[in-house]
KOLVEX-152137 format. One record per residue: residue in one letter; x, y, z of N, C-alpha, C, O in turn. Coordinates in steps of 0.02 Angstrom, whole numbers, plus 50000, padded with zeros to 5 digits. Example, Ala and Ser with C-alpha at 12.3 -4.5 7.8 and 13.67 -1.06 7.14 Angstrom:
2
A506604971650390506154977550390506604983550390507124983450423 S506424988850354506844994750357506455000250394506705005750402 
***
This chain:
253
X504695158551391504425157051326504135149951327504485145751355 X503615148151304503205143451298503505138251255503395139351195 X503725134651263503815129351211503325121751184503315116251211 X502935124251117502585121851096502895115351052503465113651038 X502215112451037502595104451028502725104450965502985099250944 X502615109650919502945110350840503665111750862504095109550824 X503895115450925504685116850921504875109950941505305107250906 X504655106850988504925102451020504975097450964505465093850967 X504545096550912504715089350860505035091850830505575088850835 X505135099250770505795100750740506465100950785507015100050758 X506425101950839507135100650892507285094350890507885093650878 X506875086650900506915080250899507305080050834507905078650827 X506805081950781507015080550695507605083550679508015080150647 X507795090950698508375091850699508925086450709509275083950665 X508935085250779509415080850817509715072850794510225069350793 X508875072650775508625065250730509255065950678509785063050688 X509105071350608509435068850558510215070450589510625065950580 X510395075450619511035076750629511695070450636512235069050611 X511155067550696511595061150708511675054150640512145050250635 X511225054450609511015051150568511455053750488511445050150439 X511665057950490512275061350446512975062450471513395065650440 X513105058950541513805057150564514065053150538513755047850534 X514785053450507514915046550476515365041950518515695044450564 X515395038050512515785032350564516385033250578516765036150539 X516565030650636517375031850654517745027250620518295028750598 X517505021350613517835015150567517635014950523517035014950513 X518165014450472518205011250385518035003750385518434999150377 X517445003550394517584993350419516914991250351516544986450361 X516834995450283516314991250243516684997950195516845003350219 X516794995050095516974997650032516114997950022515704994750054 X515995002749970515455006649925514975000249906514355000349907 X515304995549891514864988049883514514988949926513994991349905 X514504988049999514044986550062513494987250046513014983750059 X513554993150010512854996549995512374993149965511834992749994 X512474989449890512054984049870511824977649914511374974049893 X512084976549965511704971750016511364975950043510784974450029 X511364980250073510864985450149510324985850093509744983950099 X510594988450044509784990949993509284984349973508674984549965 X509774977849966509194972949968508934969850027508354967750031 X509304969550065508934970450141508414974450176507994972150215 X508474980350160507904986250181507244984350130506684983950155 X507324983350069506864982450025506634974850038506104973250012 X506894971150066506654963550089506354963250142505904959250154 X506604968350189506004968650248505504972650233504934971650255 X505624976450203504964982350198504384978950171503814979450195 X504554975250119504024972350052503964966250116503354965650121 X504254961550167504084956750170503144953750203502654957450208 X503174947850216502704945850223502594940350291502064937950311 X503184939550314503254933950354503674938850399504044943550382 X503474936050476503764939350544504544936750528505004940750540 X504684930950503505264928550521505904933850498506444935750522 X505484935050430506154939250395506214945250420506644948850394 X505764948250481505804957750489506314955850561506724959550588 X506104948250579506634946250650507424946350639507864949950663 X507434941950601508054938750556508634944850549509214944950568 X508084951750502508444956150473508484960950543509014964050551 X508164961450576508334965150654509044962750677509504966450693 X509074955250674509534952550747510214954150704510704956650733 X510224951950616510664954050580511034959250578511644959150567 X510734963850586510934969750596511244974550674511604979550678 X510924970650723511154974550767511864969050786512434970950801 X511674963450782512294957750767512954960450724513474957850744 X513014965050670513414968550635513694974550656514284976250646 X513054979450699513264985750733513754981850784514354981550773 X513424978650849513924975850890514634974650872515164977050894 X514454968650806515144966450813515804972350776516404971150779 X515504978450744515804983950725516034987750761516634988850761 X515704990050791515854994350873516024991150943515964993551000 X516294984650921516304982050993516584982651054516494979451106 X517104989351036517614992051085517014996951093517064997751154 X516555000351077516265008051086515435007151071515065012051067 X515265001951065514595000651073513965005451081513545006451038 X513985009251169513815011351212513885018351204513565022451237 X514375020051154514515026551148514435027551066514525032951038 X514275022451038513975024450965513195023250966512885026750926 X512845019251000512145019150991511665026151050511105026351076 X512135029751050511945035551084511775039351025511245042551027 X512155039550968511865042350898511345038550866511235040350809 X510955033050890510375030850845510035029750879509555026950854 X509965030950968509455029950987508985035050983508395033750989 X509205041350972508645045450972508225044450905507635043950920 X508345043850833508095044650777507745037750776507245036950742 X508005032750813507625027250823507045026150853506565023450826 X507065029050935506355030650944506015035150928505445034350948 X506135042650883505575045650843505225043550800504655045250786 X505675038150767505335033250723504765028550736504215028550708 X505005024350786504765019150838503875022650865503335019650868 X504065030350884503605034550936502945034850865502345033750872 X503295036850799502955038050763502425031350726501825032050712 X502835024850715502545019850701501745017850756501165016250744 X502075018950806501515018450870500995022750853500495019850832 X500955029050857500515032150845500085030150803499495028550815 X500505030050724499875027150653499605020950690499015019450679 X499995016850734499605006950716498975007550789498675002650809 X498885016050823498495013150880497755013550853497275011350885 X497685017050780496985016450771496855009350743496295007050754 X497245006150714497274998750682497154996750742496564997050760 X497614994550784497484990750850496874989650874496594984550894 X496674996750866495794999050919495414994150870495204988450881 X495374998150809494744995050763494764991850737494234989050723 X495414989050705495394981650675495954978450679496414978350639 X495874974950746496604971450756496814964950705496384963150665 X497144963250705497384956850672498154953750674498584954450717 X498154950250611498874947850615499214951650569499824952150580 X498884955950496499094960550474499254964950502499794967350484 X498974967350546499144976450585499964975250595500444977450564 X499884968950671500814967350703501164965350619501714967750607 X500924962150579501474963050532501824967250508502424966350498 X501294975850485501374980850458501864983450516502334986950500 X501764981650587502104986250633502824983750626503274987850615 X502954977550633503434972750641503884974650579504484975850585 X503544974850517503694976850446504224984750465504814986550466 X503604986950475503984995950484504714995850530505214998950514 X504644990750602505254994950665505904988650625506494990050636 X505774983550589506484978850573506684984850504507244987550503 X506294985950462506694990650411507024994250435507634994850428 X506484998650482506945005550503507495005150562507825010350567 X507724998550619507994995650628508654993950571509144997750569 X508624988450528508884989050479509484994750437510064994250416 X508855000950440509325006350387509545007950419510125006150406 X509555011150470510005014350521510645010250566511215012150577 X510445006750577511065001250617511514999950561512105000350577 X511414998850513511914997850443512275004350414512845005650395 X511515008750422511885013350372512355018550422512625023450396 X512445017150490512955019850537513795014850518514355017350518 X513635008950508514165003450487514445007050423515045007950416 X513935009350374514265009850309514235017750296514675019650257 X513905021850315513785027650319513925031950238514245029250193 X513625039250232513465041350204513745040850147513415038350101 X514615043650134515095044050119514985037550065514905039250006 X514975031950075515225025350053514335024649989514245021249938 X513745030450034513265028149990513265029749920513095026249872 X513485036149923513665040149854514155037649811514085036549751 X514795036449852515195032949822514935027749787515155027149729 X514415022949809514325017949775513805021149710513795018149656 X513515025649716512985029949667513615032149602513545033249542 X514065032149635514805034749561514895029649536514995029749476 X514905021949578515145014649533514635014149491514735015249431 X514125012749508513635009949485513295016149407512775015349376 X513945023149395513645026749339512955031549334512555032449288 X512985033949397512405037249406512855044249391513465045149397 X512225049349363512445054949331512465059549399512095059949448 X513185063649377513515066049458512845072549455512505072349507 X512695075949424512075081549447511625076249464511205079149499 X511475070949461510885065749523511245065749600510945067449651 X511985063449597512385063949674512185070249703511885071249756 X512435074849656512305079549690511855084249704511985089049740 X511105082849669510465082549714510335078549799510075080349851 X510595073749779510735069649848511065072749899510785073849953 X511625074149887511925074849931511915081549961512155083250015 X511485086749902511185093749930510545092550001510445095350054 X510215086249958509545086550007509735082250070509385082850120 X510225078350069510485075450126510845078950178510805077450238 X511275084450152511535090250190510945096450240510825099450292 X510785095150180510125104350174509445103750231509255108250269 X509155096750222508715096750279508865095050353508355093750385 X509385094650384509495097150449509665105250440509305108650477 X509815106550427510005113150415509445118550407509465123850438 X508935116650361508335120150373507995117050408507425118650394 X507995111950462507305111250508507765117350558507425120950595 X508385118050556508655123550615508225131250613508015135150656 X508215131150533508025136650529507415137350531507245143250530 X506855132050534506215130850558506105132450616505625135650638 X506635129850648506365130750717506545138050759506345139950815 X507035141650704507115147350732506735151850727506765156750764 X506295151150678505785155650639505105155250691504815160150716 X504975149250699504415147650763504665150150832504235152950866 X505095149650849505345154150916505395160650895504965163550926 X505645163950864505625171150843505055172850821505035178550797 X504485169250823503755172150795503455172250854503035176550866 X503635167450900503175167050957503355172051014502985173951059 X504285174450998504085178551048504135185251020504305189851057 X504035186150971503565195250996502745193450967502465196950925 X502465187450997501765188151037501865189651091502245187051133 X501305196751096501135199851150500485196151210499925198551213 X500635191851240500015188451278500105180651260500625177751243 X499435178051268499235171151262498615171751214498215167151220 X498465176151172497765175451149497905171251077497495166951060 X498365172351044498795166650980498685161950988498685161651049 X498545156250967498435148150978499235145550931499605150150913 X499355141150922499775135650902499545137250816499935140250779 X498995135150796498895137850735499095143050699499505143350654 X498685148250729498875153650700499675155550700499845158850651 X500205153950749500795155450740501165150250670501695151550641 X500785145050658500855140250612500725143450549501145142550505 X500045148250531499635148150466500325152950446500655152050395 X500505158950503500965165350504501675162050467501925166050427 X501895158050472502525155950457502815154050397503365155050372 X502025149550372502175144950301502195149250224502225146250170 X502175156050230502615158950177503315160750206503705162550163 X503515160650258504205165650271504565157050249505055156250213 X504175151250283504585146650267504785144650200505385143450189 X504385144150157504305144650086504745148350047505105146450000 X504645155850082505215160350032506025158550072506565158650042 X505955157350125506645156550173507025150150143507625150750133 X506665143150126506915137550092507075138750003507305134649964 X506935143649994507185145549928507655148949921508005149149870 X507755152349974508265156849979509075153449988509605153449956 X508735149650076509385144250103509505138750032510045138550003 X509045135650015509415130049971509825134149913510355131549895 X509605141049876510315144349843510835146049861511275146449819 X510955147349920511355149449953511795143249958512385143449939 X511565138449980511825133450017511915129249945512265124249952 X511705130049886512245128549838512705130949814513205127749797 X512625136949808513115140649805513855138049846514355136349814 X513835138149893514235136049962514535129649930515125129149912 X514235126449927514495118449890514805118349827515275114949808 X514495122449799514745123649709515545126949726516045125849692 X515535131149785516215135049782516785129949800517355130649779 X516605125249837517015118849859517245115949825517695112249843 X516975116249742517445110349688517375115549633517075120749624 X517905110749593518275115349543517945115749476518085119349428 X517455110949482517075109449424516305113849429515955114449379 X516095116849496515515117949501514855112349523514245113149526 X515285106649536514615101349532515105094549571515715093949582 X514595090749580515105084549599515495080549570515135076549540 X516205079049558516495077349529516615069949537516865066649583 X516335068149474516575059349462517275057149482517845058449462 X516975052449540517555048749534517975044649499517785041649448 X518605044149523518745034849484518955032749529519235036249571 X518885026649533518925021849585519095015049534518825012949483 X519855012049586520215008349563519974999649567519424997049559 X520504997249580519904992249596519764988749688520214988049730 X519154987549694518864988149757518694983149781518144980949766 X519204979049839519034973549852518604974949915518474980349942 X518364967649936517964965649973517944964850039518114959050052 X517774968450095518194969150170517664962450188517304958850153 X517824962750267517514957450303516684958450319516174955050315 X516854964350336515914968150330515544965250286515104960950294 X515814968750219515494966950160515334959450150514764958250130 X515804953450161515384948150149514804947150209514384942650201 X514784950250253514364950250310513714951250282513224947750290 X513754955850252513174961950245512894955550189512404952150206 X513244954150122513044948650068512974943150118512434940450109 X513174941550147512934931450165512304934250216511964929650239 X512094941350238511414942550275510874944750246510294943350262 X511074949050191510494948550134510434941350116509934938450138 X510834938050080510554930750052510214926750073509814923150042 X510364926750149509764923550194509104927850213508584925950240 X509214931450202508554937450201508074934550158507514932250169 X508434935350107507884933550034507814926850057507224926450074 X508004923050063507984914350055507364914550086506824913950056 X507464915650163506924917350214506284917850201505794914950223 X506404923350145505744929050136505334923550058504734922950044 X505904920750026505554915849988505284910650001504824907549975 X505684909650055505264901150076504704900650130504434895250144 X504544906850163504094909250194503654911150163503134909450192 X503534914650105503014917450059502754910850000502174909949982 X503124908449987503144902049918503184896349952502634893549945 X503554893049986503594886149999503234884250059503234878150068 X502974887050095502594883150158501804882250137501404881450183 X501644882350092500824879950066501234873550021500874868550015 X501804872949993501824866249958501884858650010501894853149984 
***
């Protein structure tokens, strides 16, 4: 059987989110964490200056390290792959920039894109999924919003599986080579359509049977002090922003 490069990127993307929905072996950051990573990701993304997409890189893998420092080697085996699909993908968009209009904007936009996505992932393996929602319950978010989240956070590894099974089971009862890549493509995008309507009921269903309420149930949460992470994560956002202000505002005064 031929394996075409639509299976081969839903197999990547598969693999991608899978690992990327592992949650950590260590409890080493409380539901807080979360309000630093989110102003961090949003400080590199929006930024404007190389310094702060550097800063927020070294920050972060400086945090993975010092988290995993017994197992390092055997936890960045789960982010290297979703890292370079990412990485593979940034490359691609910046080579027509490069060609036709290089500058100091383009490496920014690039630089911009790999420290965020750098960033979310090296952290959000530190603080992982679990702790994000949780913090979505402090902060009074309405639990049918969690639990949209936490449907679509579950649900799309789960249907790229079933993406990709649908494209192998189409391709092989083609009889020959006369089919192109397309056409097994145009063939699919209703079965996928009615198939993702189907799986995401199902697959609430499945979840709804898990609690007693039918839905996600509000927590309470007592009171929640502050681990060592967590001031990590706050004293590396703060210099993030500082960075990102005095790089954008203060170097023309």
């Amino acid at each position: 059987m031929r394996h075409h490069l639509a299976q081969r990127y839903f197999e990547e993307l598969r693999e991608a989110l899978n690992t990327l929905l592992l949650e950590p072996r260590l409890e080493t950051c409380s539901p807080i964490a979360v309000l630093p990573w989110i102003i961090m990701v949003f400080t590199v993304a929006t930024s404007r200056t190389l310094d702060t997409a550097v800063a927020a890189s070294i920050f972060s893998i400086v945090i993975f390290v010092h988290a995993y420092r017994r197992s390092v080697f055997n936890e960045l085996r789960y982010i290297v792959k979703p890292l370079i699909l990412i990485l593979l993908i940034v490359f691609i968009v910046s080579i027509p920039l490069i060609i036709f209009k290089p500058g100091p904007y383009v490496y920014l936009f690039a630089a911009r894109v790999i420290a965020s996505t750098i960033t979310f992932i090296f952290i959000l393996r530190v603080i992982g999924w679990h702790n994000v929602l949780s913090f979505l319950h402090l902060i009074k978010v309405p639990s049918e919003i969690v639990f949209i989240i936490n449907q679509t956070i579950r649900f799309i590894p789960l249907f790229s599986n079933e993406v990709l099974k649908i494209l192998v089971a189409r391709e092989a009862r083609i009889v020959g080579g006369s089919w192109s890549l397309r056409r097994i493509l145009s063939t699919t995008i209703s079965d996928v359509v009615l198939r993702s309507f189907y799986r995401a009921w199902v697959f609430g269903l499945a979840l709804n049977a898990r609690t007693l309420s039918g839905g996600v149930v509000q927590g309470s949460y007592g009171k929640i002090g502050l681990r060592v992470f967590d001031v990590y994560l706050f004293l590396a956002s703060i210099f993030i922003v500082l960075l990102e202000v005095k790089g954008t505002l203060w170097v023309g005064l």
